[in-house]
N, C-alpha and C positions, 0 to 999 in steps of 0.2 A: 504493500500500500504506500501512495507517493503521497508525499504532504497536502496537494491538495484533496484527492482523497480522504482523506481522514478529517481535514477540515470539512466536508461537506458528509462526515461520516454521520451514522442515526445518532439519536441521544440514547437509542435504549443502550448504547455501550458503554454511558457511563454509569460510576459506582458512587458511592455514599459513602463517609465516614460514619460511623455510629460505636457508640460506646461497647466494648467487648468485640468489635472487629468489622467488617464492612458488609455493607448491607448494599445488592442490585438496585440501581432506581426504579427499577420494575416491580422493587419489593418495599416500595417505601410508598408516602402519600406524594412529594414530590412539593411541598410546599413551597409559593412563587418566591423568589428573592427576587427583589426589584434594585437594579444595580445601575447606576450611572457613572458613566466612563469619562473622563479627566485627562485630555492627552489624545488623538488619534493620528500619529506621525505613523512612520512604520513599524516601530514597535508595539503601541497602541491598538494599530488593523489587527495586527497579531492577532496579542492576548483577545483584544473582542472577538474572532474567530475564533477563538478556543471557550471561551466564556460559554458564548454561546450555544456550543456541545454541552452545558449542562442543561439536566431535565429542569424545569420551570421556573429557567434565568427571562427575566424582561429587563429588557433596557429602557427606558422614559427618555431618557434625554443624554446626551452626548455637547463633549466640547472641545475648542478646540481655537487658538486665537489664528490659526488657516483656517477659512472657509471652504477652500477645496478638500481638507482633510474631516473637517467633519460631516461637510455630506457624502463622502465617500464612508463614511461610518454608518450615518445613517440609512445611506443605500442597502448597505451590508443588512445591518439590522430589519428594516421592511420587506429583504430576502426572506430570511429566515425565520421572523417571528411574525410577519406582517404589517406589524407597525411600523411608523414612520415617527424615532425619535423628536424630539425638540430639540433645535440645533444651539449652541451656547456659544457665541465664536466673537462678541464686543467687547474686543481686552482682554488684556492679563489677569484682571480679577473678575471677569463675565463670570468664572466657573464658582462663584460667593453665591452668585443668584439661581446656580444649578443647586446648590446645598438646599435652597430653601423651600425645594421642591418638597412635598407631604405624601405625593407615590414614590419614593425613591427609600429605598432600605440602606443601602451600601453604595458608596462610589469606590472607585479602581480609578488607581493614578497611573499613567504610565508619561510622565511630563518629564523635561532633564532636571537631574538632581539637585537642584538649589530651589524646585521648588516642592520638593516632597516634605520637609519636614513643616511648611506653614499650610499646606495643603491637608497633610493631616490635621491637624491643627484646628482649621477651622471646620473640618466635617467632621468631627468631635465632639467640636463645639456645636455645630448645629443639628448633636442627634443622632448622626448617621456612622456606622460603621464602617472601617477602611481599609484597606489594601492599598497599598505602593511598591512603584519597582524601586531597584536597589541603588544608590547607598539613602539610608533615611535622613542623614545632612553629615558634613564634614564639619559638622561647627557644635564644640559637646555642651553648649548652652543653649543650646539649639535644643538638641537632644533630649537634654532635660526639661525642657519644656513641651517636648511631644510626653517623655512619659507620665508626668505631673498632669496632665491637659487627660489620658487616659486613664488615670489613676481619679482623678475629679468627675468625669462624667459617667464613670462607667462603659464607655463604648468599645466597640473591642478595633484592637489592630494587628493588622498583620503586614511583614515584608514579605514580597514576592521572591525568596531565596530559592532560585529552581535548581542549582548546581546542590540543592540536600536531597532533590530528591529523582535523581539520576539512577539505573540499576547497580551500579559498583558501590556508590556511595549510602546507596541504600542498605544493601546485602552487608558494608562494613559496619553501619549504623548496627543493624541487626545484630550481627556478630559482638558488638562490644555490649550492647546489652542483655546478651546471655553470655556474656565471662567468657569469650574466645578469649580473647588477648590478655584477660589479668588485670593486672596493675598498669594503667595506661599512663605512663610518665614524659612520653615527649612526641613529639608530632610534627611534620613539615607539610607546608600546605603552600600552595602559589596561582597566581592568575601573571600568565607571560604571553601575551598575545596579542600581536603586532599589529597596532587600529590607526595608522597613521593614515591609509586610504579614508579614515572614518571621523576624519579630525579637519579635513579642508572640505572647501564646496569646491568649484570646477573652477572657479575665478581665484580661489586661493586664499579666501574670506574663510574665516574661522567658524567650523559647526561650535556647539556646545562644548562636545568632546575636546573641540581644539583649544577653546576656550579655558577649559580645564587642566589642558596641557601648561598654557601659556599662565594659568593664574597659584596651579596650587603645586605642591612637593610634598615630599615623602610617600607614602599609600595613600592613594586618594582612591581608592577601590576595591576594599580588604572582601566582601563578603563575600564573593563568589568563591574565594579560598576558604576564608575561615569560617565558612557557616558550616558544610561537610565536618570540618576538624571538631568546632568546635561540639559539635550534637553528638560524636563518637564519643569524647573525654566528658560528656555531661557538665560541660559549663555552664553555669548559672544553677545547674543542679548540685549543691555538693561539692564546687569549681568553682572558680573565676579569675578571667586573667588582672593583674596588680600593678603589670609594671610593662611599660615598651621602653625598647633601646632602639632607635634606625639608624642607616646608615645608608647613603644613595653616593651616585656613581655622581659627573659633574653637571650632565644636559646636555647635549648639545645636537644630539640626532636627530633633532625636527626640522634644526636652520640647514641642516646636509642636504634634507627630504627635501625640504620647498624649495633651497637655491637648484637642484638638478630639474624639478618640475614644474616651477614656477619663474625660474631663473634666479642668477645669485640677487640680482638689485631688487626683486620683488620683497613687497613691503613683508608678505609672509615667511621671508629667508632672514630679513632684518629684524623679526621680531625675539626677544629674549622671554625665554621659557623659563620657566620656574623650573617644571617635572624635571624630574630626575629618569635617568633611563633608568639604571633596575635600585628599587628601592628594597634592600633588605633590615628583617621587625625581628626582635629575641622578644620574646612574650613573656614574663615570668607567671607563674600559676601559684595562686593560695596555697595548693598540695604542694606545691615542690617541685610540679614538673612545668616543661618547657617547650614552648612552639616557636619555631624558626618560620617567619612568614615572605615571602618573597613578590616583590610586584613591580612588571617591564610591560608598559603597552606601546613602546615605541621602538625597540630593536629591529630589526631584520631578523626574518625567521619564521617559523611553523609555532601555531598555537603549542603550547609546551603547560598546562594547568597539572601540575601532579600533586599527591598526597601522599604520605607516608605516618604509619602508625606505629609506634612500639609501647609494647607491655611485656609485662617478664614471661607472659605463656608465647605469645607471637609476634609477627611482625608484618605489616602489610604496607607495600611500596608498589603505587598504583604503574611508577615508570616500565616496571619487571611486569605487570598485571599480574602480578603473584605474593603470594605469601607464604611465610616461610613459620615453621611452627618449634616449640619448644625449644634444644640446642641444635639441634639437625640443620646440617651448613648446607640444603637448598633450597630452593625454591620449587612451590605448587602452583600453576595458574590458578589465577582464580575463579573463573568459571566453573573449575571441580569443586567448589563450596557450595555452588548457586541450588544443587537439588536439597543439600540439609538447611539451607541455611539463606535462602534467595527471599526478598522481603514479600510480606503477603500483598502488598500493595501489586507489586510485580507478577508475583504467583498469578493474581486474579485477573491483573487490565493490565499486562504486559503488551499484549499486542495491540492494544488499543492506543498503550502510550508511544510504541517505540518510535513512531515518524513526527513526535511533538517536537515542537525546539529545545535544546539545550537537553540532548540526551534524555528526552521524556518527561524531563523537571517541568516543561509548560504543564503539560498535562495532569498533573496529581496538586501541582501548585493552585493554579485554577480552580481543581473540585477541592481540595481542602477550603480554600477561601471562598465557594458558594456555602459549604455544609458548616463555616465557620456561622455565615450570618443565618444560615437556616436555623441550625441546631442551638440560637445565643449563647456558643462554648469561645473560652482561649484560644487562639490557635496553637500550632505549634512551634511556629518560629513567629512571638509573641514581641510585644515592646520592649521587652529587656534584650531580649538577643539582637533585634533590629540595634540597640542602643548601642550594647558594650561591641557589638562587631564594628558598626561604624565608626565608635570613639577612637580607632586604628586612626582614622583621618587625620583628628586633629592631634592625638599624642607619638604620631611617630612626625610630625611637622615640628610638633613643640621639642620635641627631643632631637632634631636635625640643628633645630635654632641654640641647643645651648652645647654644642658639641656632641651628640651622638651618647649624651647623659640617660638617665632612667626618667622616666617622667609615670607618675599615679594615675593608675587607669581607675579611672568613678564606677564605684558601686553604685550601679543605675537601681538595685533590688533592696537599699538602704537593708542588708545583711540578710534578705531573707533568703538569697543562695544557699548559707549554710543545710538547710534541709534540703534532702534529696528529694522528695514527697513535697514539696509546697506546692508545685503545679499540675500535680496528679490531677487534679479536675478538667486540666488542658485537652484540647484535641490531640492524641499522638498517634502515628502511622504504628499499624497495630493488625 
């Protein structure tokens, strides 16, 4: 099945989270969630083509400060559901008057990241429950005011972290919480993936991306890595990281890019970048153990995302796609684990997820955050984890700025990590 296929796949393929394990929508009542969409760039058509593979998703309304991109949203939508959204497309802040909507349950952000965190923010504030794509802000006061703002209203939040729910990352997820691995003491994890095509427009004007190049340093992108790492070691659970040290390479591989493609004199070859090509994080952990984080989106090169786990029973190092068990000096692929030990998530709608984006993570991200606002549960990658993964941003910048020192990473759960049990109420892949 080729992606568009799948996108135009039934709904009766999808599945339901539900407490003690997953339930068919075919086995459920299918209650509407009524969802408005924040964002319809290309990332945005995406996820609302996936969205709307859940059983009894409505959209109301859609926005978008391009006009051509939200009726292209809404075209989408009067395909599929029949309706013909209400388009939100007057300014930067139109999407305040999408919030005030009273048929709308939940909006879904997929906008560039500086404005996820006031975006949740204010559909918080007005009631509604939220989902946003990744990083929740680079700014850890920022931060703390999405999770105070969810802590105040009650409403629930979720990040769209789709690299947690990938088949590999799943299956390791699995394994570490039925005691494969032991005592999980250190971890490497990275996002190295060459976006510089994805950082200029054709004239050589800065996308978002580029933008970000050009404004911010050290990890400005940590979750895609450290959400897999951190849900294996149970961070937040029992965990939490305490401390980042960074250290980046000097910049200069963007003015190389634009002088060869835009030419040397062009303003985009002349401009000074902050990013660092490869930005490497030591993580200190409350236990004692430690994650080495690694992040380049600007080298030359092949997507290169790997993870690596050790505990005193095994070890799993996604670059080998194998693991290696007790003292025994080889290595197993890892595929040979997948029949004891493959997640049920996978078992059940494996083939329904495998043509999604980002290794199947669209797909299960998606139906968790319909069955988040269905079911009024936690998600599972919640406001704390959205919080402390993002807080990478600004404390491996802050620790750039004072020589490659330690800098305090904020207990966003004001101590309530120490229990392993505090979020047991959560939605968790099961």
């Amino acid at each position: 099945m080729n992606r568009r296929e799948f996108l135009s796949a039934s709904v009766g393929t999808i599945a339901a989270l539900s407490v003690g394990g997953i339930l068919r929508a075919d086995e459920q009542s299918a209650k509407a969630v009524r969802i408005g969409v924040i964002g319809t760039g290309g990332r945005g058509i995406g996820m609302l083509k996936g969205l709307l593979l859940n059983a009894g998703v409505e959209v109301p309304a859609v926005c978008d400060i391009n006009e051509g991109a939200a009726e292209l949203a809404a075209q989408i939508v009067k395909e599929k559901n029949g309706n013909t959204p209400i388009k939100y497309t007057k300014g930067e802040y139109d999407y305040r008057n999408l919030l005030e909507r009273d048929d709308i349950d939940a909006v879904m952000v997929c906008t560039p990241i500086n404005w996820h965190a006031d975006m949740a923010i204010d559909a918080m504030n007005a009631g509604k429950d939220v989902a946003t794509e990744v990083v929740l802000s680079g700014n850890n006061d920022k931060l703390w005011q999405v999770v105070k703002t969810k802590e105040k209203t009650g409403r629930h939040f979720m990040m769209m972290e789709n690299y947690c729910y990938s088949r590999p990352n799943m299956l390791v997820y699995n394994m570490s919480q039925q005691g494969f691995f032991g005592d999980i003491y250190y971890g490497e994890c990275s996002y190295i993936h060459n976006c510089k095509s994805l950082q200029f427009y054709g004239d050589g004007k800065l996308t978002w991306r580029g933008e970000m190049v050009r404004d911010a340093y050290g990890n400005a992108y940590p979750t895609h890595a450290m959400g897999p790492i951190s849900k294996s070691f149970g961070l937040n659970d029992g965990d939490r990281i305490t401390e980042c040290v960074a250290m980046g390479t000097r910049g200069r591989i963007n003015n190389y890019y634009a002088a060869e493609k835009f030419g040397k004199d062009s303003e985009a070859a002349k401009i000074e970048y902050k990013s660092n090509e490869m930005t490497t994080c030591l993580l200190k952990l409350a236990s004692g153990g430690m994650i080495t984080l690694f992040y380049d989106t600007t080298s030359p090169g092949p997507i290169d995302n790997f993870y690596l786990l050790q505990g005193n029973k095994a070890r799993y190092n996604s670059r080998y796609d194998s693991i290696s068990v007790g003292e025994m000096d080889q290595w197993t692929k890892t595929n040979e684990f997948l029949e004891k030990y493959d997640h049920p998530y996978w078992k059940k709608d494996g083939q329904a997820a495998e043509n999604a984006g980002h290794g199947g993570g669209d797909y299960f991200v998606l139906r968790d955050f319909v069955e988040m606002v269905r079911q009024n549960r936690e998600p599972w990658v919640d406001v704390y984890d959205a919080a402390m993964w993002s807080s990478i941003c600004h404390c491996s910048r802050k620790s750039l700025d004072k020589g490659s020192t330690p800098v305090k990473v904020p207990d966003f759960t004001n101590g309530k990590w120490k229990s392993k049990t505090w979020r047991n109420g959560n939605m968790r892949p099961a």
